[in-house]
C-alpha positions as CSV (number, residue, x, y, z in Angstrom):
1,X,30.0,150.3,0.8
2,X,26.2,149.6,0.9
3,X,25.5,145.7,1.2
4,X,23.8,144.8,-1.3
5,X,27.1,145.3,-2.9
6,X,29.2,143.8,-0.4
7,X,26.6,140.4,-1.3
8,X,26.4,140.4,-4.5
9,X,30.2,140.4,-4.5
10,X,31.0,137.6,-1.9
11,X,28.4,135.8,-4.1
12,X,30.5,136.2,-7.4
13,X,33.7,135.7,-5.3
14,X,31.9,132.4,-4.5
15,X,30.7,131.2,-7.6
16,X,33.8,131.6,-9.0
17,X,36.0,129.9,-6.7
18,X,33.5,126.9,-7.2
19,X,33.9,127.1,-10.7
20,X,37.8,126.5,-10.6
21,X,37.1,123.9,-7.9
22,X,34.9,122.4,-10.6
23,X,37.4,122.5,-13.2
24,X,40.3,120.6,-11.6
25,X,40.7,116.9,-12.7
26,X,40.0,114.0,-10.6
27,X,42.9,111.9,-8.5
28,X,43.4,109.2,-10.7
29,X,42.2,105.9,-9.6
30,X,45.0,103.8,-7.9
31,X,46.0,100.7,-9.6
32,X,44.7,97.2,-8.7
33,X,47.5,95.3,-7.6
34,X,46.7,91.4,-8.9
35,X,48.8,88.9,-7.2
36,X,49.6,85.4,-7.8
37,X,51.8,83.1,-6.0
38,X,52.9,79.6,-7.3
39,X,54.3,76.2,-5.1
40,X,57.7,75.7,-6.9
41,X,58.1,72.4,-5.0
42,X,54.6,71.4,-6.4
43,X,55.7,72.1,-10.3
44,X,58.8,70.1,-9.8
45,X,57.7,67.1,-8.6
46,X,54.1,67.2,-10.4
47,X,55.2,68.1,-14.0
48,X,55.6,65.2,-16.7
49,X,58.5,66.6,-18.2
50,X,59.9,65.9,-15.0
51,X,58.9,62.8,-14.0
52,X,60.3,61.5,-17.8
53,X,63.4,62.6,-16.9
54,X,63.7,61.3,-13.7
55,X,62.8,57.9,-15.2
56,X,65.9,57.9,-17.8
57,X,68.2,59.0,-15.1
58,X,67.3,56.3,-12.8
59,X,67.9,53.8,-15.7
60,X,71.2,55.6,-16.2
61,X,71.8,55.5,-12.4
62,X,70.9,51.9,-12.5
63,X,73.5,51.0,-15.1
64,X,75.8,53.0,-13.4
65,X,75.7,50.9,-9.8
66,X,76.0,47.9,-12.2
67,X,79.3,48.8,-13.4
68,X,80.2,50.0,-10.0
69,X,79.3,46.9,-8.4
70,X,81.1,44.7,-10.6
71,X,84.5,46.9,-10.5
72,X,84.5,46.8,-7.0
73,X,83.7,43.0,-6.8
74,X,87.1,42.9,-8.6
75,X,88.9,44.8,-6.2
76,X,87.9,42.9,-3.9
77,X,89.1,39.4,-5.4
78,X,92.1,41.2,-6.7
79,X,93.1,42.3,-2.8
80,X,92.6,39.0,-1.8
81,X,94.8,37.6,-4.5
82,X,97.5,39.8,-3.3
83,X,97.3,39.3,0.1
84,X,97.9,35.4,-0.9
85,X,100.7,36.2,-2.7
86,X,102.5,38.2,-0.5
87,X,103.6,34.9,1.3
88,X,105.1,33.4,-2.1
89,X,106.0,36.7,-4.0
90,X,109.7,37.6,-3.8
91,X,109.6,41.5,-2.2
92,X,110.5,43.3,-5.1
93,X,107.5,41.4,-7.2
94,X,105.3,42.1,-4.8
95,X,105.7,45.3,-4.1
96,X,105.7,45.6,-8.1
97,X,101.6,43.7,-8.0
98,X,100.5,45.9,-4.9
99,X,102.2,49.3,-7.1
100,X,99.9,47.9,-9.8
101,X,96.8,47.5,-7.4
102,X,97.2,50.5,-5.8
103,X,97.3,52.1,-9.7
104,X,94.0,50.5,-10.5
105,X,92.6,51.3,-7.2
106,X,92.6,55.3,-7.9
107,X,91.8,54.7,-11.4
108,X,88.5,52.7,-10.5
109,X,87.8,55.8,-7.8
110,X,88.3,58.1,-10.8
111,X,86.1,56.4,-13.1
112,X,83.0,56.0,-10.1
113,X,83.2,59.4,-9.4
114,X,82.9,60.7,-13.0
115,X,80.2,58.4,-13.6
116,X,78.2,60.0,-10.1
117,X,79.0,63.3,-11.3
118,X,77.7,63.1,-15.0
119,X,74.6,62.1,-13.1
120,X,74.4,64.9,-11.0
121,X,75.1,66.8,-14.3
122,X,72.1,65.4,-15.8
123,X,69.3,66.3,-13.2
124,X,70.4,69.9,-13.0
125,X,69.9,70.4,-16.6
126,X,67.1,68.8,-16.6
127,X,66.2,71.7,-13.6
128,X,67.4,74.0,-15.8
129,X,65.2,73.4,-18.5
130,X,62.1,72.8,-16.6
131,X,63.0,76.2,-15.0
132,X,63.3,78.5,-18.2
133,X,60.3,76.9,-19.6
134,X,58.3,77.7,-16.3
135,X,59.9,81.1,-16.5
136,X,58.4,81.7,-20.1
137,X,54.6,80.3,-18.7
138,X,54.9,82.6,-15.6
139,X,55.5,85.4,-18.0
140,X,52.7,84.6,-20.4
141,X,50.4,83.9,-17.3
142,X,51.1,87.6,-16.0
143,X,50.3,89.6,-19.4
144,X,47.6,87.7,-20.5
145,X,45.8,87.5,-17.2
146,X,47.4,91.0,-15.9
147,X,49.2,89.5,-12.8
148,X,51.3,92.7,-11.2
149,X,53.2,90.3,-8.7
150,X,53.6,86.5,-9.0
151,X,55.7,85.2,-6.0
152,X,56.9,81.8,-4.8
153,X,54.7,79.9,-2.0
154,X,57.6,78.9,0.0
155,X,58.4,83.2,0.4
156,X,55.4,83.5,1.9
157,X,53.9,83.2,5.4
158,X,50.6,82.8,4.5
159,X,48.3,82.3,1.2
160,X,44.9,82.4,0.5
161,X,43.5,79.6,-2.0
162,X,42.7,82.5,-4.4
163,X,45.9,83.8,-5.0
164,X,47.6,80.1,-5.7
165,X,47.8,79.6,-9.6
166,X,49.7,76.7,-9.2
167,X,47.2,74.1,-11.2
168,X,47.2,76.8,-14.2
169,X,51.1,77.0,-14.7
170,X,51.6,72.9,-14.3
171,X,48.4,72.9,-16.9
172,X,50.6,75.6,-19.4
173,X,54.0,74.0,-18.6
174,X,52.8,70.3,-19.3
175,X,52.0,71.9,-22.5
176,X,54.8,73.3,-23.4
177,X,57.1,70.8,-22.1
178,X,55.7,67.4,-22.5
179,X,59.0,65.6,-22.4
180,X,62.8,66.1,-21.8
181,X,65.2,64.2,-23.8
182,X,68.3,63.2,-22.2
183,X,71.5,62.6,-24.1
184,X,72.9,59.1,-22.7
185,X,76.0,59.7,-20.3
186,X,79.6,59.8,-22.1
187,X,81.1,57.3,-19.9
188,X,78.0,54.5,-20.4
189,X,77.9,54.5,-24.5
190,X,79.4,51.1,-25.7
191,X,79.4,50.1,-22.3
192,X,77.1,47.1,-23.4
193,X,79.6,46.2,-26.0
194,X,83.2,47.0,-24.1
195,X,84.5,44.4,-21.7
196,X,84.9,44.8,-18.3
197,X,88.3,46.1,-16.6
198,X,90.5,43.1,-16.4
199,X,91.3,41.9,-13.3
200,X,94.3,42.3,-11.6
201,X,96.5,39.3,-12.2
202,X,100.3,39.0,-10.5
203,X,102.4,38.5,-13.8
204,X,105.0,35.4,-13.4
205,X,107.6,36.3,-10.8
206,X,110.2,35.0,-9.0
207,X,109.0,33.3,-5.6
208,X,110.7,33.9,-2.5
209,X,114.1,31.6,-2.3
């Protein structure tokens, strides 16, 4: 073949294969990863909400040790009083006082550890609340801003200061949740108005002939 033909075929073979080049489409562009990481521990002692709540439950809690103290005051005088009649009562009666004692005993226990408990009840609702509302600002946080991770501080090793958003949730959640409203614990309605367990008093028996 002569070679100006052999060239002017290498140059179409050329041109066309940079042509198809030409024609395929870009890699698309990765996408930017945007990351924000948030101090849990921060948000639950720093938000108002919160610290409201707190405040009730420590004047429940308060109330609480109030009526705790005083039943177990009782107790105490009621022991006493049976240990004294122990050397008057006739066996039978005073087996019959310390049954009684016992009986009251338990049911005081009873009573102090429901009170605790509905306390304990309290703050994790309150948690629970304060939680799901924080959920729902995270979330608007991440589409509005377009946050691809958010993560907790205490997961991580190491943060930089840019990536903390912790100020803007507390700001959005303090917002949202000003204020949590605690219903007053079942066992301390009334308790103003009802009297106090009566103490235990030994019932007229028969002393010791």
């Amino acid at each position: 073949m002569h070679p100006r033909v052999i060239f002017f075929a290498l140059l179409a073979t050329a041109v066309f294969a940079g042509t198809a080049f030409a024609q395929q489409p870009a890699p698309a562009a990765a996408p930017v990863l945007k990351i924000g990481v948030i101090d849990i521990e921060q948000i639950r002692r720093e938000a108002i909400a919160v610290q409201d709540a707190r405040n009730q439950i420590t004047g429940f809690h308060n109330t609480v040790q109030t009526e705790i103290q005083k039943e177990e005051n009782e107790l105490r005088q009621a022991n006493q009083e049976l240990a004294r009649q122990r050397t008057v009562l006739a066996p039978e009666a005073f087996n019959e006082e310390r049954r009684k004692f016992e009986t009251r005993l338990v049911e005081v226990q009873r009573k102090v550890q429901e009170r605790r408990q509905e306390l304990d009840d309290l703050q994790n609702d309150v948690m629970r609340r304060m939680n799901e509302a924080m959920a729902e600002v995270v979330i608007e946080i991440a589409q509005e801003q377009g946050y691809s991770l958010i993560l907790r501080l205490d997961q991580a090793v190491f943060v930089a200061e840019p990536f903390l958003i912790t100020k803007m949730v507390l700001e959005r959640l303090n917002k949202k949740l000003p204020s949590i409203k605690i219903a007053e614990p079942a066992s301390l309605k009334g308790a103003a108005k009802a009297k106090g367990p009566a103490k235990a008093k030994a019932e007229p028996a028969k002393k010791k002939q």
